[in-house]
mmCIF file of the N, C-alpha and C atoms, coordinates in Angstrom:
data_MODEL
# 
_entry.id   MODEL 
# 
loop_
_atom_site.group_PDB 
_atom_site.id 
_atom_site.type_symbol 
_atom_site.label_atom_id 
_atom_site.label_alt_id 
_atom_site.label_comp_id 
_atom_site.label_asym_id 
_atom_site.label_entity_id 
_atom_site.label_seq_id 
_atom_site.pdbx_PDB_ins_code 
_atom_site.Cartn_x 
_atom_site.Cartn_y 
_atom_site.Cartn_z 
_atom_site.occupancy 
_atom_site.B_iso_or_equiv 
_atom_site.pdbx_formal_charge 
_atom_site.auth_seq_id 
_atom_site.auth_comp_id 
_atom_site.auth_asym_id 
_atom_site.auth_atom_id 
_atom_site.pdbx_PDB_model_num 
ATOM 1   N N  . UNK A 1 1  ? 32.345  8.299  -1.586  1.00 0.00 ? 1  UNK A N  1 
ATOM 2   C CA . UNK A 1 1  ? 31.009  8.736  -1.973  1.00 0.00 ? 1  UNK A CA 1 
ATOM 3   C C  . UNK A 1 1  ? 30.026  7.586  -1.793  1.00 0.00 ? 1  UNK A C  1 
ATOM 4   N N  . UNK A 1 2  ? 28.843  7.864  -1.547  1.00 0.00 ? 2  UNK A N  1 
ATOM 5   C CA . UNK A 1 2  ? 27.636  6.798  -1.549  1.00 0.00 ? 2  UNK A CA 1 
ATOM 6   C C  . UNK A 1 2  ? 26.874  6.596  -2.921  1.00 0.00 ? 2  UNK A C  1 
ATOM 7   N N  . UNK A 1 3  ? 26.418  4.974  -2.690  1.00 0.00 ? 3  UNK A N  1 
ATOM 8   C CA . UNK A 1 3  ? 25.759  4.685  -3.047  1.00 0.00 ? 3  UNK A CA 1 
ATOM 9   C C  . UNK A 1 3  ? 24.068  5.252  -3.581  1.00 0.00 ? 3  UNK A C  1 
ATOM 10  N N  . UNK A 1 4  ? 23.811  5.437  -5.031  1.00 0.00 ? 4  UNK A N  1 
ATOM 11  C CA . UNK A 1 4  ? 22.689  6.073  -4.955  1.00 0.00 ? 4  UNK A CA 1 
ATOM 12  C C  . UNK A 1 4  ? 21.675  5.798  -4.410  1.00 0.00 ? 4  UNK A C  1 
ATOM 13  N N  . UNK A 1 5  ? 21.176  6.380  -3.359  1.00 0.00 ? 5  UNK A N  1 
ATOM 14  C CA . UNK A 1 5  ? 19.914  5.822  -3.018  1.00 0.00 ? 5  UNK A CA 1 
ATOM 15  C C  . UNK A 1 5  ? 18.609  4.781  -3.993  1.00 0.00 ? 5  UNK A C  1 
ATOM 16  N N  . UNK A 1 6  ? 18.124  3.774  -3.449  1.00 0.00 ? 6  UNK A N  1 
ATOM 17  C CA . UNK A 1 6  ? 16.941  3.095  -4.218  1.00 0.00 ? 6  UNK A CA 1 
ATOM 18  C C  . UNK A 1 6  ? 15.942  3.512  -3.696  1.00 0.00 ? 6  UNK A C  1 
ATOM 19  N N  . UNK A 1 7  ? 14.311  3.519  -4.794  1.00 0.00 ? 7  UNK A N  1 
ATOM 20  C CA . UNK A 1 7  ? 13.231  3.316  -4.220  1.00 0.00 ? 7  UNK A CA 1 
ATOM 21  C C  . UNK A 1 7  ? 12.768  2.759  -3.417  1.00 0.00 ? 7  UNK A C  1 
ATOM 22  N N  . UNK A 1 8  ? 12.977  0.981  -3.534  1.00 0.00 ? 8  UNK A N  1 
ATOM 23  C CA . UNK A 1 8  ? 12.588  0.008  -2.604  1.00 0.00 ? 8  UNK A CA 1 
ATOM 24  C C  . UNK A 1 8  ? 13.762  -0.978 -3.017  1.00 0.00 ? 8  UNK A C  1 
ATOM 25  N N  . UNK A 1 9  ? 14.016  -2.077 -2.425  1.00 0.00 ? 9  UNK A N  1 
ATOM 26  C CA . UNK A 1 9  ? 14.877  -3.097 -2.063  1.00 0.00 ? 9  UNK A CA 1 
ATOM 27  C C  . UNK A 1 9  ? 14.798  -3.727 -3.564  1.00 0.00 ? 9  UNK A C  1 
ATOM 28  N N  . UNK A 1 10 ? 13.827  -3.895 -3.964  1.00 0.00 ? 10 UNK A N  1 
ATOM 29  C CA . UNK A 1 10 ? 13.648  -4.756 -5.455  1.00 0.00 ? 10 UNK A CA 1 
ATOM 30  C C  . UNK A 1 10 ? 13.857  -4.140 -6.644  1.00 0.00 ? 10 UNK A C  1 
ATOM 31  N N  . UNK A 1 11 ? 14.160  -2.873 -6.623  1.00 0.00 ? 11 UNK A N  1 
ATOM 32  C CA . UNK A 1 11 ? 14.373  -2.512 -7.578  1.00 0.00 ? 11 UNK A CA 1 
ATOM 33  C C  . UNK A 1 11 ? 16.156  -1.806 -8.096  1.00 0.00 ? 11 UNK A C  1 
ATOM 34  N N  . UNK A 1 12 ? 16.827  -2.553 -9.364  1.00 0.00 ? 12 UNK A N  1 
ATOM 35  C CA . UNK A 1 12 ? 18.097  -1.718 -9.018  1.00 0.00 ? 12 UNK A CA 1 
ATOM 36  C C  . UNK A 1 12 ? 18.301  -0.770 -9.153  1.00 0.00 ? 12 UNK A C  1 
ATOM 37  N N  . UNK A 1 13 ? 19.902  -0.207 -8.734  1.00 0.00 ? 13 UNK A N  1 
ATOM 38  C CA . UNK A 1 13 ? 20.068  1.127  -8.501  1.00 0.00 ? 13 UNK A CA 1 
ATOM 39  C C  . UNK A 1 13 ? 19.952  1.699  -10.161 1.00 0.00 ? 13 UNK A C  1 
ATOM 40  N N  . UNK A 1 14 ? 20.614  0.574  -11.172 1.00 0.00 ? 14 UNK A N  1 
ATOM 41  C CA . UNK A 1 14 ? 20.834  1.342  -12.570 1.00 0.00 ? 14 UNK A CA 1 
ATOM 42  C C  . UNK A 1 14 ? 19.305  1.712  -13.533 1.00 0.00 ? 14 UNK A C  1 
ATOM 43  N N  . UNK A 1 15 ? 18.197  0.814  -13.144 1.00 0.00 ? 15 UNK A N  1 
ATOM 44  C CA . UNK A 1 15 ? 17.221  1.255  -13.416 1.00 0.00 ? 15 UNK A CA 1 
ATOM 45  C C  . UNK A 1 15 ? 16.823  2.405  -13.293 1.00 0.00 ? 15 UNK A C  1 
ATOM 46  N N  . UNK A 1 16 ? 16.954  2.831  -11.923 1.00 0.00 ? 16 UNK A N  1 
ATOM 47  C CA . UNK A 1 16 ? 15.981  4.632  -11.226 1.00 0.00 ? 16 UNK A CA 1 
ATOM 48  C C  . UNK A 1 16 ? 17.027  5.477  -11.931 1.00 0.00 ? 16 UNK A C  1 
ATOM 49  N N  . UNK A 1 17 ? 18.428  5.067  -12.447 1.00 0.00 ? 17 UNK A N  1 
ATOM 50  C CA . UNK A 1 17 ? 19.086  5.912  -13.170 1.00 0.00 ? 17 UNK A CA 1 
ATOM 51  C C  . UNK A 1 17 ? 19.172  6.292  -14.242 1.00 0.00 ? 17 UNK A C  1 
ATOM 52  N N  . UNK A 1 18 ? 18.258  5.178  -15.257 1.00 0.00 ? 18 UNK A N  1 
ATOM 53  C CA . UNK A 1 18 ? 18.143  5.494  -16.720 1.00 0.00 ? 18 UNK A CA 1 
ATOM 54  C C  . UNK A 1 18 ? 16.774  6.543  -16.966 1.00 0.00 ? 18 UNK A C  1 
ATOM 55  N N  . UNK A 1 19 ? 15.822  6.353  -15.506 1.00 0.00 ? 19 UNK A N  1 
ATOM 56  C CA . UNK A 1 19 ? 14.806  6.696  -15.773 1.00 0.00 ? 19 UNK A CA 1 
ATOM 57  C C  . UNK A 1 19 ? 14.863  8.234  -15.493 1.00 0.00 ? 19 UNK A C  1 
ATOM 58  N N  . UNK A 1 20 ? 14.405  8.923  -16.678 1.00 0.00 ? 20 UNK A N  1 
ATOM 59  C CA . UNK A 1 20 ? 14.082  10.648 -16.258 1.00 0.00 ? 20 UNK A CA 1 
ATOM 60  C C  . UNK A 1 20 ? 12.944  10.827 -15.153 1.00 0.00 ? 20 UNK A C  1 
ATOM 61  N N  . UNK A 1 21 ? 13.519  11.587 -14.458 1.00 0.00 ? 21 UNK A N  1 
ATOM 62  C CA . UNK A 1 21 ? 12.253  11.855 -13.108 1.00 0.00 ? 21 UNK A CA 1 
ATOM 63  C C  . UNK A 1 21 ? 11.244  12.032 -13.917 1.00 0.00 ? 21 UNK A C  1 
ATOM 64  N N  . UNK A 1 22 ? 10.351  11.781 -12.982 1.00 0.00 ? 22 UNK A N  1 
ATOM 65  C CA . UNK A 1 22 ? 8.922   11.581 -13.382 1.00 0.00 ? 22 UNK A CA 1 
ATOM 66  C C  . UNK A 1 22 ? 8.317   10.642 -13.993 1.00 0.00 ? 22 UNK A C  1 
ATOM 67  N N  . UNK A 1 23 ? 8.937   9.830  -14.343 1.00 0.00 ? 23 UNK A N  1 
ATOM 68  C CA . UNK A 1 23 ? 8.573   9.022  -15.814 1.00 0.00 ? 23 UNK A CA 1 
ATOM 69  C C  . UNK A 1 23 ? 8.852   7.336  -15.434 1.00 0.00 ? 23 UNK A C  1 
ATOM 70  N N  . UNK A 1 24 ? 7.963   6.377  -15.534 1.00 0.00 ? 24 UNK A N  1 
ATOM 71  C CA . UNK A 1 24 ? 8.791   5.264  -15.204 1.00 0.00 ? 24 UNK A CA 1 
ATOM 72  C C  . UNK A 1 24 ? 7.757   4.599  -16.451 1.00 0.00 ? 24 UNK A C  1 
ATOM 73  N N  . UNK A 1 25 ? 8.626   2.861  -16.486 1.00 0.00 ? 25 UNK A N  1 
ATOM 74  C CA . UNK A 1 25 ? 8.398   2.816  -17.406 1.00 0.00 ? 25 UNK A CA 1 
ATOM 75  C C  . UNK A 1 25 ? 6.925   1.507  -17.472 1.00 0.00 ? 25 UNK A C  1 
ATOM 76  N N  . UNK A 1 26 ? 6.909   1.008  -18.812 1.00 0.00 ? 26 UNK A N  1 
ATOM 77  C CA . UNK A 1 26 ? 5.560   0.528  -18.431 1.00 0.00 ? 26 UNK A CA 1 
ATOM 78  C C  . UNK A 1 26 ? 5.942   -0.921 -18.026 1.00 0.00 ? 26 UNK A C  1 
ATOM 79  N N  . UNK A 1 27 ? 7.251   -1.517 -17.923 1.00 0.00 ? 27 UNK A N  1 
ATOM 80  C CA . UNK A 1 27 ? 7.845   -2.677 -17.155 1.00 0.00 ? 27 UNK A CA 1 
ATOM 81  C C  . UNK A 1 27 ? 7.168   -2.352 -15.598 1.00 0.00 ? 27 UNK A C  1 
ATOM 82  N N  . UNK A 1 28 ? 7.956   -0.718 -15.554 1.00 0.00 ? 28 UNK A N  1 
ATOM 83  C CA . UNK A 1 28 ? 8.047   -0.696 -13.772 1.00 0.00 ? 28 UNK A CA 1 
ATOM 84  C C  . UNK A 1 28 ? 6.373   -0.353 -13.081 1.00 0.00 ? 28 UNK A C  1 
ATOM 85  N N  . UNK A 1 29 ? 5.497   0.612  -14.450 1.00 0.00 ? 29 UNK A N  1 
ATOM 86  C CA . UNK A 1 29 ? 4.310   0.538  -13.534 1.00 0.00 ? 29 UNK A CA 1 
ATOM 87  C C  . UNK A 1 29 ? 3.205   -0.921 -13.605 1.00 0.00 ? 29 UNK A C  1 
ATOM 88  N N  . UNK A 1 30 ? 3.613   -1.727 -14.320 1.00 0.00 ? 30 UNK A N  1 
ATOM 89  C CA . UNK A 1 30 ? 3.320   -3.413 -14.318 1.00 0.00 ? 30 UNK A CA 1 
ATOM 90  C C  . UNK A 1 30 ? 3.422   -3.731 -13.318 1.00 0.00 ? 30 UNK A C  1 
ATOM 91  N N  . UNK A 1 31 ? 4.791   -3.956 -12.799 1.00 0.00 ? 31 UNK A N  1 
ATOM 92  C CA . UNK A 1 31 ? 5.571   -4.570 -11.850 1.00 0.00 ? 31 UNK A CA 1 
ATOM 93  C C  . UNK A 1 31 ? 5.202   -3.945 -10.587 1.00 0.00 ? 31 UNK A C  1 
ATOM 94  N N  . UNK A 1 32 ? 4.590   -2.694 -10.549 1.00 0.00 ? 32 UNK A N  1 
ATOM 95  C CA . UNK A 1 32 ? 4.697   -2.563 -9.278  1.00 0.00 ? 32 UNK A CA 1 
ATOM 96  C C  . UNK A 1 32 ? 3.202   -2.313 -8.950  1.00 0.00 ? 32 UNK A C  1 
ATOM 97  N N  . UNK A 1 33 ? 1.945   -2.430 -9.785  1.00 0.00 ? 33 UNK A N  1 
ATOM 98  C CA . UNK A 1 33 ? 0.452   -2.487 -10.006 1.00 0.00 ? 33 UNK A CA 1 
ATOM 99  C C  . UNK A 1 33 ? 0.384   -3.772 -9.008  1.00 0.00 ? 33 UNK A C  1 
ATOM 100 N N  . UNK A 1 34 ? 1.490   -5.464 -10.019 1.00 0.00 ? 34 UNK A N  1 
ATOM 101 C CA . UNK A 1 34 ? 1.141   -6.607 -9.725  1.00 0.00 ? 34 UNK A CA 1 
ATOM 102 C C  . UNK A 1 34 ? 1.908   -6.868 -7.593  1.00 0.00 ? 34 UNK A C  1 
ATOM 103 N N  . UNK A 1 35 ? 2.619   -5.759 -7.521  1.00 0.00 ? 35 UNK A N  1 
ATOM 104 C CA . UNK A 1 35 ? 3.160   -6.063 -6.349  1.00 0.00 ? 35 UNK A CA 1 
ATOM 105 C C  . UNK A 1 35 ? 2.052   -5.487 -5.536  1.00 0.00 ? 35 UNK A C  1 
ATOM 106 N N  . UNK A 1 36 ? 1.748   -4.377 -5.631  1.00 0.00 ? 36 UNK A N  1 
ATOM 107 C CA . UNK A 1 36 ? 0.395   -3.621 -4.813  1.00 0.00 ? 36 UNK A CA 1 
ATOM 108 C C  . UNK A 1 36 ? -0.948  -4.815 -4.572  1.00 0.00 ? 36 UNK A C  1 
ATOM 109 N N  . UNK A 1 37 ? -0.960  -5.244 -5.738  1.00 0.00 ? 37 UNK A N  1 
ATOM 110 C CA . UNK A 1 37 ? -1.793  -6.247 -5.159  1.00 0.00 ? 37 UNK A CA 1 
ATOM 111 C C  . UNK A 1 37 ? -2.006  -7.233 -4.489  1.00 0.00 ? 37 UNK A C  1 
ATOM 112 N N  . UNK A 1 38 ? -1.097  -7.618 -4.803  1.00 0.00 ? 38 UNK A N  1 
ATOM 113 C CA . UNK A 1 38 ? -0.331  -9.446 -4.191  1.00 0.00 ? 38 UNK A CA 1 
ATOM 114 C C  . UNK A 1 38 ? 0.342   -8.866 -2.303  1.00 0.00 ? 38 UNK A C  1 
ATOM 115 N N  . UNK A 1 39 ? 0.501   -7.555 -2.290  1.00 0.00 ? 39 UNK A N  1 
ATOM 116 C CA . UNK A 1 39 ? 0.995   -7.402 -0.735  1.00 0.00 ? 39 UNK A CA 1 
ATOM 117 C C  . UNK A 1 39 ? -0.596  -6.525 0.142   1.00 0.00 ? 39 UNK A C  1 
ATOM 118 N N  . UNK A 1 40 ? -1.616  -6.112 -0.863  1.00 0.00 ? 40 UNK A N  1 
ATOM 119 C CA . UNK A 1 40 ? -3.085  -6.670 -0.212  1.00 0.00 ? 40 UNK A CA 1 
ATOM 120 C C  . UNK A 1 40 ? -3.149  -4.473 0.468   1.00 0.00 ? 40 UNK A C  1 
ATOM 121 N N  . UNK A 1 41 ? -3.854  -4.573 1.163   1.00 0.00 ? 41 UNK A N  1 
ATOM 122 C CA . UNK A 1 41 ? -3.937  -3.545 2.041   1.00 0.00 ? 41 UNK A CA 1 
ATOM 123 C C  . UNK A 1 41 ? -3.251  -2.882 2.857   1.00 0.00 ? 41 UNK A C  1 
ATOM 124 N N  . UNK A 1 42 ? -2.704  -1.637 3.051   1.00 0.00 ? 42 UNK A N  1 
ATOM 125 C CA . UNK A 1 42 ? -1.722  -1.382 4.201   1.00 0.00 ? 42 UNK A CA 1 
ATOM 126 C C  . UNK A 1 42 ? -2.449  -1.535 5.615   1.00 0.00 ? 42 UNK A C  1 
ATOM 127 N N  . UNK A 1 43 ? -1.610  -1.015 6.438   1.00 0.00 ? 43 UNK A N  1 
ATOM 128 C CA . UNK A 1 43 ? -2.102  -1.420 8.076   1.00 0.00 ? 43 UNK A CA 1 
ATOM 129 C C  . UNK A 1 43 ? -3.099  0.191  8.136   1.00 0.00 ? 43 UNK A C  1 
ATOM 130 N N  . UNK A 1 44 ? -2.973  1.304  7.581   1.00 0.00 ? 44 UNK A N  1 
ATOM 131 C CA . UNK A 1 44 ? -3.163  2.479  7.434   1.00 0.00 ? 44 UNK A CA 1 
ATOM 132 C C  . UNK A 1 44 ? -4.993  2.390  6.635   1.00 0.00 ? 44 UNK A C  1 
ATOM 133 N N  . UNK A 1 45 ? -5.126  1.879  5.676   1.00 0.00 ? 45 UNK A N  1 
ATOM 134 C CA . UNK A 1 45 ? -6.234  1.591  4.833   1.00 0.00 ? 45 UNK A CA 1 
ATOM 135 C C  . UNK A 1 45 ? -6.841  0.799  5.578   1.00 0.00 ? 45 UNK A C  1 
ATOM 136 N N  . UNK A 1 46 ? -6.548  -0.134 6.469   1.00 0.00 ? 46 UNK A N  1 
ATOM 137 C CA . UNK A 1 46 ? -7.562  -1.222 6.866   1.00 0.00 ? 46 UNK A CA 1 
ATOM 138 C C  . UNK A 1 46 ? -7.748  -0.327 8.324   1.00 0.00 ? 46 UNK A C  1 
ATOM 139 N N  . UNK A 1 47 ? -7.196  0.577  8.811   1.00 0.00 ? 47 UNK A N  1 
ATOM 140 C CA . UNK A 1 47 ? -7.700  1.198  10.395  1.00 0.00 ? 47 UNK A CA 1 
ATOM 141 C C  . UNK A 1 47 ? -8.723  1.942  10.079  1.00 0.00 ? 47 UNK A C  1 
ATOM 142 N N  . UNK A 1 48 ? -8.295  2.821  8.861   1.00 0.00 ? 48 UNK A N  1 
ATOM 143 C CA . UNK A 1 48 ? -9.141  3.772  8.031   1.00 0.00 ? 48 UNK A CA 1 
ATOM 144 C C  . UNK A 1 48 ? -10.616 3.130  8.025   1.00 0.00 ? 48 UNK A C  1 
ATOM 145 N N  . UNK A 1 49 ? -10.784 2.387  7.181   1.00 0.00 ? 49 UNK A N  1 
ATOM 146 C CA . UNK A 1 49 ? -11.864 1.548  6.763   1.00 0.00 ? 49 UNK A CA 1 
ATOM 147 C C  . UNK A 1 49 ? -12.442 1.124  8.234   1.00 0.00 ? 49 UNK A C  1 
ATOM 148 N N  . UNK A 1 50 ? -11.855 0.312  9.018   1.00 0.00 ? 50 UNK A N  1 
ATOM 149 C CA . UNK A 1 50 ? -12.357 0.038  10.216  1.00 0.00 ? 50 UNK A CA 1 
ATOM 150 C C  . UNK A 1 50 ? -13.206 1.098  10.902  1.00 0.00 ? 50 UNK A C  1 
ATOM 151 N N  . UNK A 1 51 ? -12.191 2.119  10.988  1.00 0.00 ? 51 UNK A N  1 
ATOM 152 C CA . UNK A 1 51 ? -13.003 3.317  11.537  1.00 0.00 ? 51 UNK A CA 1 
ATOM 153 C C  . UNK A 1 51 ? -14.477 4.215  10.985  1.00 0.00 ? 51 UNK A C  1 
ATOM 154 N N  . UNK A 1 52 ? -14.468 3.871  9.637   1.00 0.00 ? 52 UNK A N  1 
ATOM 155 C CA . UNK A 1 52 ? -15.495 4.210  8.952   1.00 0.00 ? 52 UNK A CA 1 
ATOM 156 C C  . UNK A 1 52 ? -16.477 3.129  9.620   1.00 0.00 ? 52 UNK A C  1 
ATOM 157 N N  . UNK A 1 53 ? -16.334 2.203  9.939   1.00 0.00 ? 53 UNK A N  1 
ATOM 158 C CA . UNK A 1 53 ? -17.313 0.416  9.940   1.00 0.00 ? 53 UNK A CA 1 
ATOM 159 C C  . UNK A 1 53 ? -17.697 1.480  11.128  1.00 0.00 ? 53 UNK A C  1 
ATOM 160 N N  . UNK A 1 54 ? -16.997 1.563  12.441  1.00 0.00 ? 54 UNK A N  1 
ATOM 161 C CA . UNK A 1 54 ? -17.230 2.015  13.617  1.00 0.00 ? 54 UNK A CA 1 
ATOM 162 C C  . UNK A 1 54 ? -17.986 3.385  13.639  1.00 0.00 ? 54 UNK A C  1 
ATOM 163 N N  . UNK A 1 55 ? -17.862 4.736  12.959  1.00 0.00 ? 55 UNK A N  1 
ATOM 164 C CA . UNK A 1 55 ? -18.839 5.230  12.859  1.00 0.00 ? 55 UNK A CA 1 
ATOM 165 C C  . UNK A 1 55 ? -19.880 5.506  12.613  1.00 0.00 ? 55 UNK A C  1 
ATOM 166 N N  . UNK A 1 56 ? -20.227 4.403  10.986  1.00 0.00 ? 56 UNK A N  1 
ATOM 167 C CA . UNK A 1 56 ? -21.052 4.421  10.737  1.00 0.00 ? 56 UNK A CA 1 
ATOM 168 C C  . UNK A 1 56 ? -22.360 3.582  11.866  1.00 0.00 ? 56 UNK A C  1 
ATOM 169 N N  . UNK A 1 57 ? -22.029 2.716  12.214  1.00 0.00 ? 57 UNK A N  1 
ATOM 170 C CA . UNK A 1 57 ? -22.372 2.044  13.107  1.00 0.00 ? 57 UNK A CA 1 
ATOM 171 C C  . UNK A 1 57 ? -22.671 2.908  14.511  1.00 0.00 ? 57 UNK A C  1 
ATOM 172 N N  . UNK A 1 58 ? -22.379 4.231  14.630  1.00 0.00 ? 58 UNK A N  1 
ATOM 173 C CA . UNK A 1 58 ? -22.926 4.647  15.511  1.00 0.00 ? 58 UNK A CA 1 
ATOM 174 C C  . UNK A 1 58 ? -22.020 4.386  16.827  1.00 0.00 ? 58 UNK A C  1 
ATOM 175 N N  . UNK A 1 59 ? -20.771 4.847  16.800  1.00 0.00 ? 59 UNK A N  1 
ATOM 176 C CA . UNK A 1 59 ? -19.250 4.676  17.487  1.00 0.00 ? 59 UNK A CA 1 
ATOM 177 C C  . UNK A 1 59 ? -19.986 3.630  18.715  1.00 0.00 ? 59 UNK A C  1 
ATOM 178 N N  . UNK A 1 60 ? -21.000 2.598  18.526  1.00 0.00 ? 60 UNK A N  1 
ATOM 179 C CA . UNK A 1 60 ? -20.961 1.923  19.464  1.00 0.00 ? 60 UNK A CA 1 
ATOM 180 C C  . UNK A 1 60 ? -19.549 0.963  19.404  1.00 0.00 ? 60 UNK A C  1 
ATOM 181 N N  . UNK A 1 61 ? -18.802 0.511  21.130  1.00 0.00 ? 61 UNK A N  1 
ATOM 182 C CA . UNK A 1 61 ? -18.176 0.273  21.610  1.00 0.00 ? 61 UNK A CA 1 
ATOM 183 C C  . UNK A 1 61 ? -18.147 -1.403 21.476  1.00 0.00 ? 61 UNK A C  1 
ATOM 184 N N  . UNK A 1 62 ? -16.550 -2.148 21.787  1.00 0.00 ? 62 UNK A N  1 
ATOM 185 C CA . UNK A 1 62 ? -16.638 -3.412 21.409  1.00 0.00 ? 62 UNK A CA 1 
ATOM 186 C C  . UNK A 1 62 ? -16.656 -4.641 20.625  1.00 0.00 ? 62 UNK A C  1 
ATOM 187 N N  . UNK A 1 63 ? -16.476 -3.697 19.433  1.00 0.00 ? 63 UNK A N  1 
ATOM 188 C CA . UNK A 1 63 ? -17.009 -4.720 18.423  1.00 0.00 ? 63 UNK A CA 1 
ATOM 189 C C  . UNK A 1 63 ? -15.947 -4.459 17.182  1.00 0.00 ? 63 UNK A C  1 
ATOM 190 N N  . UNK A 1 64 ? -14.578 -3.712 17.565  1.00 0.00 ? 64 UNK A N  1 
ATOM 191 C CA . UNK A 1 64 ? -13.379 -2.911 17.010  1.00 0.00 ? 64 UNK A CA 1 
ATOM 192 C C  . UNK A 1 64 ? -12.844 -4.401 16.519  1.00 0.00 ? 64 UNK A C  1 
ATOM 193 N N  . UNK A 1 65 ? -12.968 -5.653 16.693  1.00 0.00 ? 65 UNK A N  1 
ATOM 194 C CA . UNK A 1 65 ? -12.299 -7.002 16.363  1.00 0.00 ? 65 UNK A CA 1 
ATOM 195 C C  . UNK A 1 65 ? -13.328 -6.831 14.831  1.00 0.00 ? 65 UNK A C  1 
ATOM 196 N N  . UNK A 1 66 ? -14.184 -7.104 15.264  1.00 0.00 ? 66 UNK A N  1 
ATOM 197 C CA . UNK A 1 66 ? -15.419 -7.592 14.113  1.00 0.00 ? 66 UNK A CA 1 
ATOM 198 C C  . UNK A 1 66 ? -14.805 -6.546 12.798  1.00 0.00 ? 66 UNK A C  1 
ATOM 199 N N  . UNK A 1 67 ? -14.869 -4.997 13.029  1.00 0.00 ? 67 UNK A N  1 
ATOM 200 C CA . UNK A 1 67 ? -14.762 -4.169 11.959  1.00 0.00 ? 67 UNK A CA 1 
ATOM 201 C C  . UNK A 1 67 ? -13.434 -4.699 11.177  1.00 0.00 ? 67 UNK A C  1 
ATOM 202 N N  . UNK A 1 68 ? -12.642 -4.927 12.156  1.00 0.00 ? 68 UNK A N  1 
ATOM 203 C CA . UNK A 1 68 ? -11.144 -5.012 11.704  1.00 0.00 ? 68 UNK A CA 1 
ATOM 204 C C  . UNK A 1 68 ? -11.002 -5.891 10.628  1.00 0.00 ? 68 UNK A C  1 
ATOM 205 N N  . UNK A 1 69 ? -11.931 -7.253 11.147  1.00 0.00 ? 69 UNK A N  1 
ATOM 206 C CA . UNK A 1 69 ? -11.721 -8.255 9.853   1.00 0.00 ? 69 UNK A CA 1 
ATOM 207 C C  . UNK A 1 69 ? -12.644 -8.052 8.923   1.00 0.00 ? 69 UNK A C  1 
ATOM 208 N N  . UNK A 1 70 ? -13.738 -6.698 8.682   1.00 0.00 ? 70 UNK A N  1 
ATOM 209 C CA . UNK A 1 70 ? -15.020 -6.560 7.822   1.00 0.00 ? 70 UNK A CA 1 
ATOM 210 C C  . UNK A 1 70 ? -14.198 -5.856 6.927   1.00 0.00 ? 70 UNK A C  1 
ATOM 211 N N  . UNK A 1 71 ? -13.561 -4.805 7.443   1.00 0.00 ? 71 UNK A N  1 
ATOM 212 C CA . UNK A 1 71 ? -12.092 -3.894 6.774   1.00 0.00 ? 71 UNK A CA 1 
ATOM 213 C C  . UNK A 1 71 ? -11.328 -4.785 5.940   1.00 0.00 ? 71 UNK A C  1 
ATOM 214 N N  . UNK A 1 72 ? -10.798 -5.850 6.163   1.00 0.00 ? 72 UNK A N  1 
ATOM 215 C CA . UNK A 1 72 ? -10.291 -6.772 5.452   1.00 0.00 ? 72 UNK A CA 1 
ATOM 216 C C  . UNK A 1 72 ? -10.125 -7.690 4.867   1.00 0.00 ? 72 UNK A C  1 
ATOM 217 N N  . UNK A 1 73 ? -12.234 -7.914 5.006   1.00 0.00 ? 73 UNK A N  1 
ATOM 218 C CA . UNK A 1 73 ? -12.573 -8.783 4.110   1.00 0.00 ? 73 UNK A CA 1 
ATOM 219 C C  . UNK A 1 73 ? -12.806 -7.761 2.711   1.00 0.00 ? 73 UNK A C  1 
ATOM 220 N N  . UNK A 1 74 ? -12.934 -6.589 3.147   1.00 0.00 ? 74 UNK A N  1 
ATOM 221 C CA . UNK A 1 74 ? -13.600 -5.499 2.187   1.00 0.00 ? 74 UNK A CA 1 
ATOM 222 C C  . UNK A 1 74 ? -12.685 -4.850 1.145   1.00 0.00 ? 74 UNK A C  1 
ATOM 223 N N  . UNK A 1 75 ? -11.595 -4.979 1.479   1.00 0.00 ? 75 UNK A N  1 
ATOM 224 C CA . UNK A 1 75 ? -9.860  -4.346 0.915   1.00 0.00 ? 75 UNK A CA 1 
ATOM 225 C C  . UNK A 1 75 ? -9.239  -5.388 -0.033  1.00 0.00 ? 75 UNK A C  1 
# 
């Protein structure tokens, strides 16, 4: 038989097992608030954002570097 599947790599398997679905605890939504932050923006949120820079701007062409890092000064 296998191993129970984990959420993510950092967290153990006997933890996600004490926990009733749905429910985690206020260790794990701490812990994983302070990780969301400290690992910053996904690659998904900062294209997003970029693309907003670029339309608003009037889909002028060229300047997809500039938004990219305005996206991620902004995130």
């Amino acid at each position: 038989m296998s191993e129970p599947r984990r959420r993510n790599d950092r967290e153990p398997v006997n933890q996600i097992a004490n926990t009733p679905a749905g429910e985690a605890s206020a260790t794990e939504n701490a812990s994983s608030s302070v990780e969301q932050l400290a690992a910053g923006p996904t690659h998904d949120e900062l294209a997003r954002r970029a693309y907003q820079l670029f339309e608003e701007r009037g889909r002028e062409p060229g300047r997809d570097w500039e938004d990219w890092f305005q996206a991620e000064r902004e995130l």
